[in-house]
BAFI-3210 file (N, C-alpha, C; in Angstrom, 3 decimals, decimal comma, padded with zeros to 6 digits):
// residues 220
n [1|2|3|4|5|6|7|8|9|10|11|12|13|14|15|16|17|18|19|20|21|22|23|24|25|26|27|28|29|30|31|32|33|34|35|36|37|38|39|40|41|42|43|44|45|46|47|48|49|50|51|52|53|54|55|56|57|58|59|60|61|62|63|64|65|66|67|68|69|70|71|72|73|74|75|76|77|78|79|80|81|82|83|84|85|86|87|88|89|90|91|92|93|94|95|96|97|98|99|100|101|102|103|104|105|106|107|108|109|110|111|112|113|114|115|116|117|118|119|120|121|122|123|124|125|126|127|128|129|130|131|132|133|134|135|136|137|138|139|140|141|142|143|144|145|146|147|148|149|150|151|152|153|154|155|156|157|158|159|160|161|162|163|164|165|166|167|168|169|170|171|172|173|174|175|176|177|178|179|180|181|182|183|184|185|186|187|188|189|190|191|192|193|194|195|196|197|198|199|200|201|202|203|204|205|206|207|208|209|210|211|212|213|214|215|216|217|218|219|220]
n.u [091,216|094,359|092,759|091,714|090,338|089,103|088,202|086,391|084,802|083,462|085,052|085,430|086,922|084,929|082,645|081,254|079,315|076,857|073,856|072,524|073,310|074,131|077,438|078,987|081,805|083,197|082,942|084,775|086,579|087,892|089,363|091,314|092,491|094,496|095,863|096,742|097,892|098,889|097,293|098,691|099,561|098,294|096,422|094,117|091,316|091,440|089,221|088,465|091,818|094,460|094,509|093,712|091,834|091,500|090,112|088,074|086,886|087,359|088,053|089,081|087,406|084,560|084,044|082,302|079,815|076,560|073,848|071,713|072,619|074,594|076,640|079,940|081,532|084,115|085,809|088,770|091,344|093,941|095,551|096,792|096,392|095,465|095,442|094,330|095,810|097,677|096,254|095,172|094,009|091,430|089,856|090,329|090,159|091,966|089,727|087,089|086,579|084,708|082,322|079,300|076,215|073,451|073,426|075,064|077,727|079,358|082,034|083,445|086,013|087,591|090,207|093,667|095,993|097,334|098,715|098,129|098,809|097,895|098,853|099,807|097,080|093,744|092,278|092,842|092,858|094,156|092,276|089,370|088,808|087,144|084,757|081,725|079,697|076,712|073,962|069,868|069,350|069,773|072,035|075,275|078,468|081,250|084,355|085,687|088,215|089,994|092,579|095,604|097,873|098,924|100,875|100,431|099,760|099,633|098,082|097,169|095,229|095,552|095,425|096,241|094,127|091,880|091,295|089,634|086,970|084,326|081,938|078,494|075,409|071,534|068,694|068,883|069,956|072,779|075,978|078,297|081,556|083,360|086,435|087,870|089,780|091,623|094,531|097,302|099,768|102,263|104,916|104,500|105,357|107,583|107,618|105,194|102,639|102,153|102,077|101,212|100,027|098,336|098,693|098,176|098,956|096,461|094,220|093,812|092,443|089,845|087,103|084,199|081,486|079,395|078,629|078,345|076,960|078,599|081,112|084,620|086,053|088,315|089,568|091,091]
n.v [120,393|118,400|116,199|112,524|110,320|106,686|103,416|100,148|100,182|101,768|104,734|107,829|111,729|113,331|112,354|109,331|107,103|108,219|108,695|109,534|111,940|115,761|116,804|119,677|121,903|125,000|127,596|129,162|127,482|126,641|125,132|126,164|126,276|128,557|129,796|127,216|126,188|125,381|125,839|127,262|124,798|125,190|127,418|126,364|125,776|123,591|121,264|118,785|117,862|115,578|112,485|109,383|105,983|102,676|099,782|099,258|101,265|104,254|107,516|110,671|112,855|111,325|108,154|106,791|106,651|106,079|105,344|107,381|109,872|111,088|114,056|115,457|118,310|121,047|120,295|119,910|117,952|117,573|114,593|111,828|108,396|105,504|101,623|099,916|098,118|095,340|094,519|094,939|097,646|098,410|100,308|102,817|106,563|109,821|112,002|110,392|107,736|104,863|104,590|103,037|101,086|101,791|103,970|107,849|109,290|112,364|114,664|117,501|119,916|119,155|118,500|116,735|116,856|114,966|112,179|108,193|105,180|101,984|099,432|097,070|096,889|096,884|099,366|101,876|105,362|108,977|110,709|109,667|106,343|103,776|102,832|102,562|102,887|102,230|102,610|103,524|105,772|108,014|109,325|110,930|110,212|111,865|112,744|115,796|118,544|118,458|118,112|116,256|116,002|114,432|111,726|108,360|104,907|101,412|098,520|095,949|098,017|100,783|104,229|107,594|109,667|108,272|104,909|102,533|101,782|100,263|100,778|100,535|099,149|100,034|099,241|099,799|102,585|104,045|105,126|106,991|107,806|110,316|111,924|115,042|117,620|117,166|116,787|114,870|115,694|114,686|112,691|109,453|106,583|107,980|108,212|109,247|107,929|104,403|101,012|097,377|096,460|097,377|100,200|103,548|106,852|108,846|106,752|103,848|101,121|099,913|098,545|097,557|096,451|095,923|095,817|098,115|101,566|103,470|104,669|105,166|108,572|110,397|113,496|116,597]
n.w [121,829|121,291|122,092|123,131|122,008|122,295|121,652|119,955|117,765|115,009|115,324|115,917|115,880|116,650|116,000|116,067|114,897|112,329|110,582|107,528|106,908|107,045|107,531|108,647|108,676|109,351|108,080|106,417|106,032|103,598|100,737|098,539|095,128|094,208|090,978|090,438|093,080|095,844|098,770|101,861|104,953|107,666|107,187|107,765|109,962|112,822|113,521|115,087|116,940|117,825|119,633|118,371|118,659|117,553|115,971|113,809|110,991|111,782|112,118|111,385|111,668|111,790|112,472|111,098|108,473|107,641|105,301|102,479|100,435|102,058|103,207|103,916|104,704|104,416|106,647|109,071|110,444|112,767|113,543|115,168|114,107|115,132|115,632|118,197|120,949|119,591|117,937|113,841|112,664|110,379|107,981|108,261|107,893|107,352|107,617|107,554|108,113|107,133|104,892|104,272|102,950|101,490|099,358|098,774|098,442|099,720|099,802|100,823|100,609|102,872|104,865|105,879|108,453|109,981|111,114|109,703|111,038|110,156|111,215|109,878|108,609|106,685|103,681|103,860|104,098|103,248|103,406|103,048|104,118|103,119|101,383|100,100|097,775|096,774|095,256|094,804|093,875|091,441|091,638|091,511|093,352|095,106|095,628|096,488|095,782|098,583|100,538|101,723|103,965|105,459|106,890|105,719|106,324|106,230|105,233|102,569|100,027|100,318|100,225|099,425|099,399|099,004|100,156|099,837|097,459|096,343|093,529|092,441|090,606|091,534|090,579|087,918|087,893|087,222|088,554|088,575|090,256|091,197|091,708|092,210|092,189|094,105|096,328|097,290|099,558|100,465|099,234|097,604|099,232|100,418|103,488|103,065|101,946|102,530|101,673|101,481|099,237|096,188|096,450|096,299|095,420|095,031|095,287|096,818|095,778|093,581|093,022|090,552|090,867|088,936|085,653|083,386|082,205|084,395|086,161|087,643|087,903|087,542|088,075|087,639]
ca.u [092,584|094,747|092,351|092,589|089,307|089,513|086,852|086,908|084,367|083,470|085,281|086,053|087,390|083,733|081,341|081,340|078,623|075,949|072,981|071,885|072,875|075,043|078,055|079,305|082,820|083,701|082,740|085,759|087,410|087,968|090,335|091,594|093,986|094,944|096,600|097,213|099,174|098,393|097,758|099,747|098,415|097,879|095,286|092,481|091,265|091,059|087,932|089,783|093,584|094,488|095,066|092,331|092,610|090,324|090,061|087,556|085,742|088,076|088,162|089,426|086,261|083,597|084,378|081,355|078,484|075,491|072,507|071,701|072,700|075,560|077,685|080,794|081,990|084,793|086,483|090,150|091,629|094,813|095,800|097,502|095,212|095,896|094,484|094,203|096,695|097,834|095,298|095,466|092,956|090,746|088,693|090,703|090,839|092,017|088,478|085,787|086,570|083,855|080,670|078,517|074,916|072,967|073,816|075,724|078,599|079,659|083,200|084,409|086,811|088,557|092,215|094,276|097,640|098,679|099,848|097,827|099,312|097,048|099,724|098,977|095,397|093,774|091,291|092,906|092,541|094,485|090,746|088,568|088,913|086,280|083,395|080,879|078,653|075,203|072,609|068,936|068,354|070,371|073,206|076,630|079,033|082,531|085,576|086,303|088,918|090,477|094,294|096,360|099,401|099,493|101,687|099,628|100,601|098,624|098,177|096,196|094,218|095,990|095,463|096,833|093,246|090,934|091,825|089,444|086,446|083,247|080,795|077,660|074,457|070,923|067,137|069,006|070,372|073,979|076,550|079,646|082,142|084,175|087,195|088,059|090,695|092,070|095,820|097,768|101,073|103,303|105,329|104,542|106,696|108,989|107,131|104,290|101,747|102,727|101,367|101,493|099,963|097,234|098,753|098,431|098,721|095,658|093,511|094,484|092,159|088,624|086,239|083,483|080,598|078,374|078,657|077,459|078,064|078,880|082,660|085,239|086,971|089,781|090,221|092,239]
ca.v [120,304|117,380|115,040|111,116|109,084|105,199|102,321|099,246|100,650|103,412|105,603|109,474|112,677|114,404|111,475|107,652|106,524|108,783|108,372|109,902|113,545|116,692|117,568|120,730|122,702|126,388|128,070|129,988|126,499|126,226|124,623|127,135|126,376|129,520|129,684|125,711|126,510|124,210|126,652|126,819|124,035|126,479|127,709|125,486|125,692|122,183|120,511|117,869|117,938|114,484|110,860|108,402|104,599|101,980|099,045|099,553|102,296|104,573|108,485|111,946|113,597|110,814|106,875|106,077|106,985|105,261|105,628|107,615|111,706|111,546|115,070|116,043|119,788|121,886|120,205|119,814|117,464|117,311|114,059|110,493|107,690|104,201|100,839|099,171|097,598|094,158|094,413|096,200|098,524|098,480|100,782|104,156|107,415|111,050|112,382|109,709|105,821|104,370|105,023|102,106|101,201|102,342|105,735|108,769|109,928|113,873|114,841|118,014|120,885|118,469|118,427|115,868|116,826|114,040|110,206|107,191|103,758|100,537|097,962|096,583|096,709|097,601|100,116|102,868|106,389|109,982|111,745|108,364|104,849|102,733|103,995|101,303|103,186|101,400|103,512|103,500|106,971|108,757|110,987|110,849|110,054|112,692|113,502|116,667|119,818|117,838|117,584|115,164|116,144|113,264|110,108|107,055|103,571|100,128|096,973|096,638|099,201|102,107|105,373|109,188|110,200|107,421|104,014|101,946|102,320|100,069|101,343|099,437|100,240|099,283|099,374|100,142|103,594|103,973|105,519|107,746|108,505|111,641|112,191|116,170|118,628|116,287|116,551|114,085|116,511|113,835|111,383|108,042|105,864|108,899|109,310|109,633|106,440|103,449|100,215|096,171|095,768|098,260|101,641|105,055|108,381|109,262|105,697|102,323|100,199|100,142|097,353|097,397|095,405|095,338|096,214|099,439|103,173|104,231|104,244|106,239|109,454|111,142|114,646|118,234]
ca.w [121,334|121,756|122,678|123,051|122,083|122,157|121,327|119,107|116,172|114,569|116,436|115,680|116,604|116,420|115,446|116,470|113,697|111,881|109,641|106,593|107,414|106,164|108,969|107,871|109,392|109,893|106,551|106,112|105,577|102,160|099,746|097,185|094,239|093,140|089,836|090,710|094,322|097,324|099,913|103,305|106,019|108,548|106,977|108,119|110,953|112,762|113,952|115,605|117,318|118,924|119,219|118,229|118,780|117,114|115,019|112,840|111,184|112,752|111,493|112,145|112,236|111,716|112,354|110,118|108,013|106,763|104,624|101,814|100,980|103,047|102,654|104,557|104,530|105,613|108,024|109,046|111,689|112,978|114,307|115,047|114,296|115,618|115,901|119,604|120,735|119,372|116,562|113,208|112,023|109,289|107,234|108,296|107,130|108,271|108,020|107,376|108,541|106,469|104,246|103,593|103,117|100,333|099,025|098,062|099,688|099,121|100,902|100,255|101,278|103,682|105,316|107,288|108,177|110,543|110,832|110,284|111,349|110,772|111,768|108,717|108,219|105,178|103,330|105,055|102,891|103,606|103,634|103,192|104,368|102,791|100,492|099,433|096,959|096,044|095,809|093,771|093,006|090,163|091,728|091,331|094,561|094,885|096,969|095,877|096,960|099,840|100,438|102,308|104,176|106,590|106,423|105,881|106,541|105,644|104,308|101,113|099,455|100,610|099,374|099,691|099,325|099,421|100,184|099,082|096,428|095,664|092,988|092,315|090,492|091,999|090,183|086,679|087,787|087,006|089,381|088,633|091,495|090,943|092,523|091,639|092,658|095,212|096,421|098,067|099,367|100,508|097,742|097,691|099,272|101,147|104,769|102,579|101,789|102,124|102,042|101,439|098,117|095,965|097,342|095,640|095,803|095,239|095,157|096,666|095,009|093,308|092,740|089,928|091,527|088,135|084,559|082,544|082,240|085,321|086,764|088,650|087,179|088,745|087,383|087,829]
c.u [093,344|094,126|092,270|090,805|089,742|088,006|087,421|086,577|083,655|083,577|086,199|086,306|086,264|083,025|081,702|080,525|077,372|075,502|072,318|072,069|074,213|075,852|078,888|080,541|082,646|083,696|083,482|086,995|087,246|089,171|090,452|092,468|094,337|095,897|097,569|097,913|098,189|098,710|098,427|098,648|097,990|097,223|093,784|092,294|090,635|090,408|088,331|091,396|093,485|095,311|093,715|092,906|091,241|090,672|089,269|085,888|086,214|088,287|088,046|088,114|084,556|084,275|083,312|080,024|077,517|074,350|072,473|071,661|073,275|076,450|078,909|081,984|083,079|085,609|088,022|090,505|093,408|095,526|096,731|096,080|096,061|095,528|095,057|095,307|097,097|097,069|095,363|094,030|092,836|089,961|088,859|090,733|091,144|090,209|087,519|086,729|086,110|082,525|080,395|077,190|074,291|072,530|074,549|076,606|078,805|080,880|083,621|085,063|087,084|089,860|092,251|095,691|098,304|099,324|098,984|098,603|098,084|097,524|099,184|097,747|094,996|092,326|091,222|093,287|093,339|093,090|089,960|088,905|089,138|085,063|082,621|079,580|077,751|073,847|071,133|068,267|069,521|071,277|074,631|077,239|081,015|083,324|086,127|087,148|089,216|091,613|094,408|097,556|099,551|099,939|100,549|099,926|099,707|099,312|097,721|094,887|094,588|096,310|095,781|095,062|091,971|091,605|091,309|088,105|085,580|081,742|079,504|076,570|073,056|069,394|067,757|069,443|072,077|074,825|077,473|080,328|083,465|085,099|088,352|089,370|091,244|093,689|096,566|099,361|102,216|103,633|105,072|105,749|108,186|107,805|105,571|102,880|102,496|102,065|101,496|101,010|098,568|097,288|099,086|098,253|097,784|094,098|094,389|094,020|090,666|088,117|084,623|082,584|079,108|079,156|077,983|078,201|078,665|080,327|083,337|086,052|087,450|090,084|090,617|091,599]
c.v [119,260|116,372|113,569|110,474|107,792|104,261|101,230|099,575|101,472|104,827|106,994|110,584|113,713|113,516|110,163|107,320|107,693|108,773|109,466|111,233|114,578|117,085|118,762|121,682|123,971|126,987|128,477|128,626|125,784|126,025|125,286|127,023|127,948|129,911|128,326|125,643|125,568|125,115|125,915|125,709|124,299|127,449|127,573|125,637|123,895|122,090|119,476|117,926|117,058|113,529|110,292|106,777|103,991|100,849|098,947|100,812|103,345|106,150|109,933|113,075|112,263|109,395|106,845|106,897|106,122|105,879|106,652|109,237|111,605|112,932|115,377|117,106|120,735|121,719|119,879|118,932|116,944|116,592|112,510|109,230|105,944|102,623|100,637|098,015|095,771|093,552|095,224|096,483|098,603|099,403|102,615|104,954|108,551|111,859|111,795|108,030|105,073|104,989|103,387|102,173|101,944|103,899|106,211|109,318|111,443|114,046|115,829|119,430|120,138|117,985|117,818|116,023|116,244|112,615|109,286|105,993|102,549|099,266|096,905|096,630|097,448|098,178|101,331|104,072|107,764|110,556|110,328|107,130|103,408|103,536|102,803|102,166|102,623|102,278|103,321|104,790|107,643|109,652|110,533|110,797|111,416|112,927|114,521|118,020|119,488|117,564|116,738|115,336|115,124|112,074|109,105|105,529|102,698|099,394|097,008|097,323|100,176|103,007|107,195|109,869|109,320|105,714|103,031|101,966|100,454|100,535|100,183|100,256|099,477|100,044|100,210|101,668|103,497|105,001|106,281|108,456|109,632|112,120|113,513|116,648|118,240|116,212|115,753|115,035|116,015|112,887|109,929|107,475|106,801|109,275|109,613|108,587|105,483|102,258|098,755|095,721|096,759|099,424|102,559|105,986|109,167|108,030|104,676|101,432|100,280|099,046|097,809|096,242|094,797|096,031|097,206|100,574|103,938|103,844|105,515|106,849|110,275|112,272|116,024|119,309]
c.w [122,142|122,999|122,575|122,743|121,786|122,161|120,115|117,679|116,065|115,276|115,617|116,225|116,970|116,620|115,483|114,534|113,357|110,686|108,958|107,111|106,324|107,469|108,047|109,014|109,595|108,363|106,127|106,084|104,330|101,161|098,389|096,541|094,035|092,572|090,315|092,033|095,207|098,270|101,409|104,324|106,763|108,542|107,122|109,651|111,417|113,500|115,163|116,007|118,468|118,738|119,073|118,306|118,723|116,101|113,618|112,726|111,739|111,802|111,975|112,441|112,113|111,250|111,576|109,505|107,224|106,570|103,500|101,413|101,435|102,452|104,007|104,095|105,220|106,785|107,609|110,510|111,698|113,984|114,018|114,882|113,814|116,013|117,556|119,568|120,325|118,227|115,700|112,484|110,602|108,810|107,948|107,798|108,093|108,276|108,369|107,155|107,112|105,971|103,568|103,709|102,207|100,320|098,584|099,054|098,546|100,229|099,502|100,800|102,838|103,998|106,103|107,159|109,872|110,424|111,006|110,131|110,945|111,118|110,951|108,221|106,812|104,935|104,465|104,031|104,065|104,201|104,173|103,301|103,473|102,424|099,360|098,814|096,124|096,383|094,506|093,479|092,072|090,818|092,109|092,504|094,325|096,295|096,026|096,688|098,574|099,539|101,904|102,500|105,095|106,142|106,621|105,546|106,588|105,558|103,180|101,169|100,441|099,978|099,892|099,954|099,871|098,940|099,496|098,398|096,093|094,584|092,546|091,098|091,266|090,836|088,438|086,765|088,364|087,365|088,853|089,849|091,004|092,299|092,011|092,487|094,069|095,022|098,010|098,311|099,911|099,215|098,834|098,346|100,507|102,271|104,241|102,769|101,537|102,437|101,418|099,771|098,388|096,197|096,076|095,916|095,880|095,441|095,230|095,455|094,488|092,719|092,252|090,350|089,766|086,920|083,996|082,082|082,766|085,747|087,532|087,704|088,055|087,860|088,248|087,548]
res [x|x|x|x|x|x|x|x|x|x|x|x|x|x|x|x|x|x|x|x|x|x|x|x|x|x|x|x|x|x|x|x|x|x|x|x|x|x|x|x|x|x|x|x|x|x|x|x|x|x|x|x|x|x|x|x|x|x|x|x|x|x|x|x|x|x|x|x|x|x|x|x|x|x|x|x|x|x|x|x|x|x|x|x|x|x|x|x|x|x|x|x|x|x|x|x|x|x|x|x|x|x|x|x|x|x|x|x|x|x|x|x|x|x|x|x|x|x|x|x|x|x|x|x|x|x|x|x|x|x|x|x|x|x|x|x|x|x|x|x|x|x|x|x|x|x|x|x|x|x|x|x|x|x|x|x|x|x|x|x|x|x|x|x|x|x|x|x|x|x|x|x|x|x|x|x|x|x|x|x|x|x|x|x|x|x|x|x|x|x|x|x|x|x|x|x|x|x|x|x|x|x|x|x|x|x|x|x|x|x|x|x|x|x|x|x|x|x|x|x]
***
């Protein structure tokens, strides 16, 4: 509790960088609408309670992940997250920094209820960062049942939820990223997200790398 990590990249409140794995929280941390309600925030128990300071890659429970199968479960972190000084941070989020490298990301039943800054920098996400999905085996990528009570502040591609969004396909198998039961509980614009160009409440920005059937759906 209220601890301070610092480094230049991929730096987190749990996890610097990790490959191809499943990190999984406190089981009894789970994201429940019921009858549509956004439960209380003080409900989660947090994984993380700090300051973090980094330039890139930079995330409340895991600055980075790579390789293929990635899942992240259950967690909650409650913190400030900051680039180094005199430089602005890139590729932030409150849970997960970055995912690149060929694969599947899975994020779900995840909470961030504090403040990121990137002194401009950009591809900085409430939950997720940066999420470069290219993968060659057949399975769908999701952020699902994760809220967002923390203020988040950017440059472009800034998002309440996830900041910024590559889908690809590779060897003719065609991708869909699903972004489910996801709440951003600050307004835009008020203390909430804010950012230089590409910013939303629930998605900064998303970039289509090929043509086909596969794309991003955002549903309730």
């Amino acid at each position: 509790e209220n601890m301070m990590v610092e480094g230049y990249e991929s730096v987190g409140g749990l996890f610097g960088c990790v490959n191809k794995t499943v990190l999984q929280g406190p089981s009894d941390n789970v994201v429940d609408f019921v009858n549509g309600v956004v439960p209380e925030m003080d409900v989660f128990k947090d994984q993380f309670s700090g300051k973090l300071y980094g330039s890139r890659n930079v995330g409340g429970i895991s600055g980075q992940i790579k390789g293929q199968n990635a899942e992240m479960r259950k967690f909650s972190a409650y913190c400030s997250i900051s680039p180094l000084e005199n430089t602005a941070g890139t590729r932030m989020g409150g849970i997960l920094g970055a995912y690149e490298n060929s694969g599947v990301l899975s994020v779900n039943n995840c909470v961030f209820k504090g403040v990121i800054n990137s002194n401009g920098g950009e591809m900085i996400g409430g939950i997720v960062g940066y999420c470069d999905v290219y993968s060659n085996v057949a399975v769908d990528g999701k952020i699902e049942k994760c809220i967002n009570w923390g203020e988040v502040t950017g440059g472009n591609a800034t998002g309440g939820i996830l900041g910024y969004i590559r889908y690809d396909r590779s060897n003719n198998n065609w991708k869909t990223f699903y972004v489910t039961d996801c709440v951003n509980a600050l307004k835009t614009n008020s203390n909430g997200v804010r950012g230089q160009g590409n910013v939303g409440g629930i998605i900064g920005e998303t970039k289509r790398g090929d043509s086909g059937p596969g794309g991003l759906i955002i549903e309730r």
